[in-house]
GUFI-866232 format. One record per residue: y, z, x of N, C-alpha, C in turn; residue in three letters. Coordinates in steps of 0.1 Angstrom, whole numbers, m for minus. Example, Ala and Ser with C-alpha at 12.3 -4.5 7.8 and 13.67 -1.06 7.14 Angstrom:
BEGIN
+-------+-------+-------+-------+-------+-------+-------+-------+-------+-----+
|  n.py |  n.pz |  n.px | ca.py | ca.pz | ca.px |  c.py |  c.pz |  c.px |  aa |
+-------+-------+-------+-------+-------+-------+-------+-------+-------+-----+
|   m57 |    78 |   132 |   m45 |    78 |   123 |   m33 |    78 |   132 | ALA |
|   m22 |    71 |   128 |   m11 |    71 |   137 |     0 |    79 |   129 | SER |
+-------+-------+-------+-------+-------+-------+-------+-------+-------+-----+
***
This chain:
BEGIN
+-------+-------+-------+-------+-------+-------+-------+-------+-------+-----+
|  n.py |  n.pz |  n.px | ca.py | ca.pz | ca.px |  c.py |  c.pz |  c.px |  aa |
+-------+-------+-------+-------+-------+-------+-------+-------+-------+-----+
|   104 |   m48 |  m229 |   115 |   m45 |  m220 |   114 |   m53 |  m207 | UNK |
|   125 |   m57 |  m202 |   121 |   m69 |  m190 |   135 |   m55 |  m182 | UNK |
|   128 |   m56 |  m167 |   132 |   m49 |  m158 |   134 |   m62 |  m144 | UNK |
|   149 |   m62 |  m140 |   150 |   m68 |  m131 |   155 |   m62 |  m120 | UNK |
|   142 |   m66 |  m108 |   145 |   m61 |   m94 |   151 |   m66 |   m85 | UNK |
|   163 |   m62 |   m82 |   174 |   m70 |   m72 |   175 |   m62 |   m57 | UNK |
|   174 |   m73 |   m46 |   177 |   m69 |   m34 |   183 |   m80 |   m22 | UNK |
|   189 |   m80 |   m14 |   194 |   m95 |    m7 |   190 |  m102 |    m9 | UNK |
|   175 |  m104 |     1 |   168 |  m120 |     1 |   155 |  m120 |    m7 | UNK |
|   151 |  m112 |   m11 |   142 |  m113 |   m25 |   130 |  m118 |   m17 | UNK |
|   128 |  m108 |    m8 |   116 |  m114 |     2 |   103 |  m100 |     4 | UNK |
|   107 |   m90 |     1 |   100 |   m81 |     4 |   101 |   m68 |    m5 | UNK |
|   109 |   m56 |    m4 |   108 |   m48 |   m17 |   111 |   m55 |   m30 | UNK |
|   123 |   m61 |   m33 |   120 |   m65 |   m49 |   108 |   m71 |   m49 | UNK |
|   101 |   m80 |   m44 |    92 |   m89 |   m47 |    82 |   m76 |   m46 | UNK |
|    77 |   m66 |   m38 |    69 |   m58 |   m39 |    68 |   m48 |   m55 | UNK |
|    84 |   m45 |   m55 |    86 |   m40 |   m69 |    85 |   m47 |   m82 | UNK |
|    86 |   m64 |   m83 |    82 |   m70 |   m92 |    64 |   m71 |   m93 | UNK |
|    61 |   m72 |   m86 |    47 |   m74 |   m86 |    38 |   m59 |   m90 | UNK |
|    37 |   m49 |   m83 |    35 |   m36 |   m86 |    37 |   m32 |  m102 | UNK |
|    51 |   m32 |  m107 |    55 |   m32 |  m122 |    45 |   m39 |  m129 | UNK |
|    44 |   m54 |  m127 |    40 |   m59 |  m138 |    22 |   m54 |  m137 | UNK |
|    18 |   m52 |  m123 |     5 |   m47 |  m124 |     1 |   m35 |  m131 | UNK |
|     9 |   m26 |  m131 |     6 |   m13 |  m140 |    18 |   m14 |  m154 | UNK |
|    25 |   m25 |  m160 |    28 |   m27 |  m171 |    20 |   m24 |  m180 | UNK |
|    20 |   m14 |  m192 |    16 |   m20 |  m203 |    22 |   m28 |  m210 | UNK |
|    19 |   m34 |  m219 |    20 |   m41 |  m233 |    39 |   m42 |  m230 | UNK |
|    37 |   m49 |  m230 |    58 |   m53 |  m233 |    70 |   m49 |  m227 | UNK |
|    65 |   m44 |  m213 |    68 |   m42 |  m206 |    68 |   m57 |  m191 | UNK |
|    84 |   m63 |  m186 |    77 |   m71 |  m178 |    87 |   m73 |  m162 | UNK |
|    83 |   m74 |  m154 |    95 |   m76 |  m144 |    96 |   m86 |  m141 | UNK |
|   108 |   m89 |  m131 |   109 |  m103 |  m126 |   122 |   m97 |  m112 | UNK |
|   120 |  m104 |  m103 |   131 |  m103 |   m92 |   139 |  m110 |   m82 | UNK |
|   146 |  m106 |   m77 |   159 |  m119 |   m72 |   167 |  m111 |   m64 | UNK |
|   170 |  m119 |   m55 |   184 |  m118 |   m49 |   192 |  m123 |   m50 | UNK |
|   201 |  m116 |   m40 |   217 |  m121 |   m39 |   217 |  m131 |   m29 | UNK |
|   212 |  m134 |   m18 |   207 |  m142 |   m11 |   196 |  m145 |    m6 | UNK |
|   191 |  m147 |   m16 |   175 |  m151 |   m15 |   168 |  m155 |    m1 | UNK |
|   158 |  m159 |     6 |   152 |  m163 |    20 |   148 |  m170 |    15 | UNK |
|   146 |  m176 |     0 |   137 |  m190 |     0 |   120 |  m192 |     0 | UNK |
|   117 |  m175 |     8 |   103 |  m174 |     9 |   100 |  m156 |     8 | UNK |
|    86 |  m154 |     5 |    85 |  m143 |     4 |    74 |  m140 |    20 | UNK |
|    76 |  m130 |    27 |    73 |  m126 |    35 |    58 |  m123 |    34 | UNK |
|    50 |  m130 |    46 |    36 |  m129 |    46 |    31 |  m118 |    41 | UNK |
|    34 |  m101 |    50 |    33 |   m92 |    52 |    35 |   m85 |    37 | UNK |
|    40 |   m88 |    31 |    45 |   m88 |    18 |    33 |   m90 |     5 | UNK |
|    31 |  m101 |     6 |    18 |  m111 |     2 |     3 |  m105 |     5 | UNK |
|     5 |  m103 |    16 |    m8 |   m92 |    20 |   m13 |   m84 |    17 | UNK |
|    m1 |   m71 |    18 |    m1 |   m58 |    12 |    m2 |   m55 |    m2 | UNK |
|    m2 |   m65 |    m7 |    m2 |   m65 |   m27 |   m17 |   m72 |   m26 | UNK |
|   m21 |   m83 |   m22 |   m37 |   m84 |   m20 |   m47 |   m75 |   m17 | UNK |
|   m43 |   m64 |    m6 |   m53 |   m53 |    m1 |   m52 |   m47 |   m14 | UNK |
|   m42 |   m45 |   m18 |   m36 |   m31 |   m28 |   m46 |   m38 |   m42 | UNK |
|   m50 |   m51 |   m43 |   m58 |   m55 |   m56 |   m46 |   m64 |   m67 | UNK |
|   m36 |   m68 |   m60 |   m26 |   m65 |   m71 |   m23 |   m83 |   m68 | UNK |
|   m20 |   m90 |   m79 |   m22 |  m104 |   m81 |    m6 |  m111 |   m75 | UNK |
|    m7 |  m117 |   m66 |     0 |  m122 |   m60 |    10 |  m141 |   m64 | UNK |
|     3 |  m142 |   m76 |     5 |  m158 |   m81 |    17 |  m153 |   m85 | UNK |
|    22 |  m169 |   m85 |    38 |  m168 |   m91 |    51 |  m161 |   m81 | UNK |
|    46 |  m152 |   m76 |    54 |  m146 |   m65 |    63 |  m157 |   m58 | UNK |
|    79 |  m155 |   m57 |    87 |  m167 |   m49 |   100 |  m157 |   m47 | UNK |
|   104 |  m162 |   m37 |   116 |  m160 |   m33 |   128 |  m165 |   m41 | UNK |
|   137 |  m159 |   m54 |   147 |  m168 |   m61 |   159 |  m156 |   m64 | UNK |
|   167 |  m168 |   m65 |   183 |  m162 |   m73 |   185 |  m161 |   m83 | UNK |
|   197 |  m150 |   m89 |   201 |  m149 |  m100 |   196 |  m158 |  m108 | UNK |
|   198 |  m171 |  m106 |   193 |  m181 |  m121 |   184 |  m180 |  m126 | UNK |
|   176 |  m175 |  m121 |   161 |  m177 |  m124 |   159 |  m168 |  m142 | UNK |
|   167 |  m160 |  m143 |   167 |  m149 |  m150 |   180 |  m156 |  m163 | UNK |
|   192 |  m163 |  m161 |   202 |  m168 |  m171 |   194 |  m168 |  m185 | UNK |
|   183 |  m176 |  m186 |   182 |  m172 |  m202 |   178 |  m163 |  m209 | UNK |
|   170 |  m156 |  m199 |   164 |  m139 |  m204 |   171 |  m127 |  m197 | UNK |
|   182 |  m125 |  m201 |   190 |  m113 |  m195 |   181 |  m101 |  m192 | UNK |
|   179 |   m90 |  m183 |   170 |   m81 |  m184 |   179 |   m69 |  m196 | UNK |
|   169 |   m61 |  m192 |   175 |   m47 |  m201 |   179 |   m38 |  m192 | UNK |
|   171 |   m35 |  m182 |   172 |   m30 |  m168 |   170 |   m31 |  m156 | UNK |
|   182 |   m29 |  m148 |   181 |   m34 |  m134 |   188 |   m28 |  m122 | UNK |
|   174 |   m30 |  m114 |   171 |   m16 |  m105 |   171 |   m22 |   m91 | UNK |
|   177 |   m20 |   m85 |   185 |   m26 |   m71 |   181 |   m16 |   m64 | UNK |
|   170 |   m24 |   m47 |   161 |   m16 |   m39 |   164 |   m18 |   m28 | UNK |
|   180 |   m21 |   m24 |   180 |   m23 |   m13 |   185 |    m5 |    m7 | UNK |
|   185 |    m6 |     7 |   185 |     8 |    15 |   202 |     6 |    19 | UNK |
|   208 |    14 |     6 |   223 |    19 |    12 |   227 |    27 |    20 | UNK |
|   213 |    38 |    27 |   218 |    43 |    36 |   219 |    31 |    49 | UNK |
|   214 |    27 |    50 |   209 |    12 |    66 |   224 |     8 |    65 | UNK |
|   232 |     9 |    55 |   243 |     2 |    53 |   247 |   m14 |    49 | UNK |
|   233 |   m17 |    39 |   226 |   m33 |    36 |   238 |   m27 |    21 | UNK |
|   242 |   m39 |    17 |   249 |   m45 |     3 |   239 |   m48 |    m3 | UNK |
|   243 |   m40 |   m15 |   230 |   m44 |   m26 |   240 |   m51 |   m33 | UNK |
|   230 |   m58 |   m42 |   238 |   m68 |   m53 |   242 |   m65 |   m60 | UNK |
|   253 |   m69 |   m69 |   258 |   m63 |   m83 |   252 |   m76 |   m88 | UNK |
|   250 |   m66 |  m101 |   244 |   m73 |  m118 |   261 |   m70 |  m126 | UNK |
|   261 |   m80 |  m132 |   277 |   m78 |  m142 |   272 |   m79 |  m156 | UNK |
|   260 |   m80 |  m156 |   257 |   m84 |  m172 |   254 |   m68 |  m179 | UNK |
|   250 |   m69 |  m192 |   254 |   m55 |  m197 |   240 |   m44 |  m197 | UNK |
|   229 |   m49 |  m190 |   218 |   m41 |  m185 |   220 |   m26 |  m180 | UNK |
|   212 |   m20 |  m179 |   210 |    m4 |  m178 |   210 |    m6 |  m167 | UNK |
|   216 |     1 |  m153 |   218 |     0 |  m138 |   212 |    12 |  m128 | UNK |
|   204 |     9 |  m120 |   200 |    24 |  m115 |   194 |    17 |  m101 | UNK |
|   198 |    24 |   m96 |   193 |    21 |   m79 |   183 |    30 |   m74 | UNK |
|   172 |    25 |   m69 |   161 |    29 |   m64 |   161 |    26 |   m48 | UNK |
|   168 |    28 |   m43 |   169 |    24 |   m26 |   153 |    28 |   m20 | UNK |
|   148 |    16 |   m12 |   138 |    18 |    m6 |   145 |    13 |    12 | UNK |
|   139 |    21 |    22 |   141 |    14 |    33 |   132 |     0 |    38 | UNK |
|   135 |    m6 |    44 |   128 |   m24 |    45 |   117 |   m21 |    52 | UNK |
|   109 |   m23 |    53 |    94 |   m21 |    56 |    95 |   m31 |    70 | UNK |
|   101 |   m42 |    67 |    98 |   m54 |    74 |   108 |   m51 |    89 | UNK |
|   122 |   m44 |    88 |   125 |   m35 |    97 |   118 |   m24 |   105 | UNK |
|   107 |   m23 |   102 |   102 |   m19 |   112 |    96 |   m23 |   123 | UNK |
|    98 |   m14 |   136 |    91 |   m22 |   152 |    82 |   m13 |   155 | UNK |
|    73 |   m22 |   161 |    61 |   m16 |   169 |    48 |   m26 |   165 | UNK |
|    36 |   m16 |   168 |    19 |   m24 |   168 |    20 |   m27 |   152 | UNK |
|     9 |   m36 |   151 |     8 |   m38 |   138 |     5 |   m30 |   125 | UNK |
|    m2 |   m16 |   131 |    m7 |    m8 |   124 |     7 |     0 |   119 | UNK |
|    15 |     5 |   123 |    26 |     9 |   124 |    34 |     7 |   114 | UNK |
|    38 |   m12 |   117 |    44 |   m16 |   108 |    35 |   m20 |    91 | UNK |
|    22 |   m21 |    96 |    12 |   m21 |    79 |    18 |    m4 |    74 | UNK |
|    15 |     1 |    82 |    16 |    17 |    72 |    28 |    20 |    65 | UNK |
|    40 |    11 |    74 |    54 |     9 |    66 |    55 |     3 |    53 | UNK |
|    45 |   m10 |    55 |    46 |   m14 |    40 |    40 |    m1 |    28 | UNK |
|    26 |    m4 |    34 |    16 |     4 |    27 |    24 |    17 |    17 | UNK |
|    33 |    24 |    27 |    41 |    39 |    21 |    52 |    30 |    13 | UNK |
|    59 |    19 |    14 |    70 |    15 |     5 |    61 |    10 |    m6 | UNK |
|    51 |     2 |    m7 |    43 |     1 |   m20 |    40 |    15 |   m29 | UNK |
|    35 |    24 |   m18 |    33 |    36 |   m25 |    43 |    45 |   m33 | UNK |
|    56 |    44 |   m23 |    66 |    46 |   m32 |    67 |    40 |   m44 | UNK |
|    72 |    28 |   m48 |    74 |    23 |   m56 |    59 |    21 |   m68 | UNK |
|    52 |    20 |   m67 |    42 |    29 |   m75 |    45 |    41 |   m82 | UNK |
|    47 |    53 |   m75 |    48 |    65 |   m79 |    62 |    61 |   m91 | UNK |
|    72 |    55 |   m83 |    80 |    54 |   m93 |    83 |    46 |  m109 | UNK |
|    74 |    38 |  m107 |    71 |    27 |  m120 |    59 |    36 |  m126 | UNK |
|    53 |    43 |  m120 |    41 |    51 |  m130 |    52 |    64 |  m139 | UNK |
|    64 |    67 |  m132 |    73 |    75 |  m137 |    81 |    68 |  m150 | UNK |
|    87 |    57 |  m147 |    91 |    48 |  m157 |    83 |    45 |  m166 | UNK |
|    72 |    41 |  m167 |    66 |    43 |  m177 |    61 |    53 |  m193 | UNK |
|    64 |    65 |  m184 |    59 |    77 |  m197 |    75 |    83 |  m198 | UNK |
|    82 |    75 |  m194 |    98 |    80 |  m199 |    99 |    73 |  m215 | UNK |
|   103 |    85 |  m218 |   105 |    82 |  m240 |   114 |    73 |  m243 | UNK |
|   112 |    60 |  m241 |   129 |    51 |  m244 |   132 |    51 |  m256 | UNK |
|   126 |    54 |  m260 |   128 |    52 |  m279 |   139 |    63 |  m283 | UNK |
|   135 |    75 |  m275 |   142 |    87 |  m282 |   157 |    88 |  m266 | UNK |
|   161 |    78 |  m254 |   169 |    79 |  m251 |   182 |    72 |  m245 | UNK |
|   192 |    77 |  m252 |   202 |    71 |  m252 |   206 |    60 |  m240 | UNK |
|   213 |    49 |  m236 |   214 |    45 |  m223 |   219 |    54 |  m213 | UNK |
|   228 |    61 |  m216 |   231 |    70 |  m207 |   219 |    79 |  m202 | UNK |
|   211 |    83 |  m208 |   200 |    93 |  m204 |   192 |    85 |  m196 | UNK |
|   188 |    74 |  m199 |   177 |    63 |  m193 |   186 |    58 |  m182 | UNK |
|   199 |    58 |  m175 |   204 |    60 |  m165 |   199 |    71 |  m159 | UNK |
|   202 |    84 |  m165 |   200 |    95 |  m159 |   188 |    97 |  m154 | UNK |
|   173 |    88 |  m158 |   164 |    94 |  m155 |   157 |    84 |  m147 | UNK |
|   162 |    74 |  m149 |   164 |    67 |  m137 |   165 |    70 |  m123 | UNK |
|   183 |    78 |  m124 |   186 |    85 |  m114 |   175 |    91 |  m108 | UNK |
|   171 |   104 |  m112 |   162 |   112 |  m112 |   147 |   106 |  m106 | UNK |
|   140 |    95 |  m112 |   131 |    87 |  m107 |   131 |    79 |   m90 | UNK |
|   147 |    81 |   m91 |   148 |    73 |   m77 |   139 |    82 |   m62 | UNK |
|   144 |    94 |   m68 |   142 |   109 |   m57 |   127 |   110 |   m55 | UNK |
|   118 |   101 |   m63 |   103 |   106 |   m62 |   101 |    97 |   m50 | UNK |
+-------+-------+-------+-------+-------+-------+-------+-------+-------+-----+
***
């Protein structure tokens, strides 16, 4: 199953969310992520926090939709923070759709420690949630339900 994580500039939560995923993937399970307006780079701070965390940081890039045209995902889970009032991307292709809104880590102000502990909790979030996606029964659920628990997964 390929899971694609979309957010503006594809600099910081999706890229945290692609990386995380594929670290606690099993077997055939894979992610990959992108924005709608990509930054072209993935944020230091970003890069960092997936090194402390143990978690392999190659391959990681800032890219657009294209990247993805020959391997359509199955599902795609868009992290940007609708409450902030940020546009998250639309996907039009015929993948399972579920939003996972995380707030931007990299928005945050203050000391350094501050802003680390902001990453540190959005990693953590997204963890708890991809450990949730994983022991969900896709075999036995319909797309509609695998929306629904989706849904459901977002709230953790």
């Amino acid at each position: 199953m390929k899971v694609l994580f979309m957010c503006t500039a594809n600099s910081c939560r999706s890229i945290l969310s692609e990386a995380m995923f594929n670290h606690l993937a099993p077997d055939g399970f894979e992610a990959i992520s992108s924005g709608s307006f990509p930054k072209g780079l993935v944020l230091p701070r970003s890069l960092s926090t997936l090194q402390a965390a143990g978690i392999r940081t190659e391959g990681l890039y800032s890219k657009g939709n294209d990247v993805f045209e020959g391997s359509p995902p199955d599902v795609v889970i868009t992290v940007c923070d609708k409450a902030a009032g940020e546009a998250c991307p639309v996907y039009f292709g015929p993948a399972v759709k579920a939003h996972w809104g995380l707030e931007d880590p990299s928005d945050v102000q203050g000391d350094d420690a501050r802003v680390q502990a902001a990453f540190d909790a959005t990693l953590k979030t997204i963890a708890t949630r991809c450990r949730a996606f994983f022991i969900l029964p896709f075999a036995e659920l319909s797309p509609t339900e695998l929306k629904a628990e989706l849904a459901r997964i977002a709230e953790l």
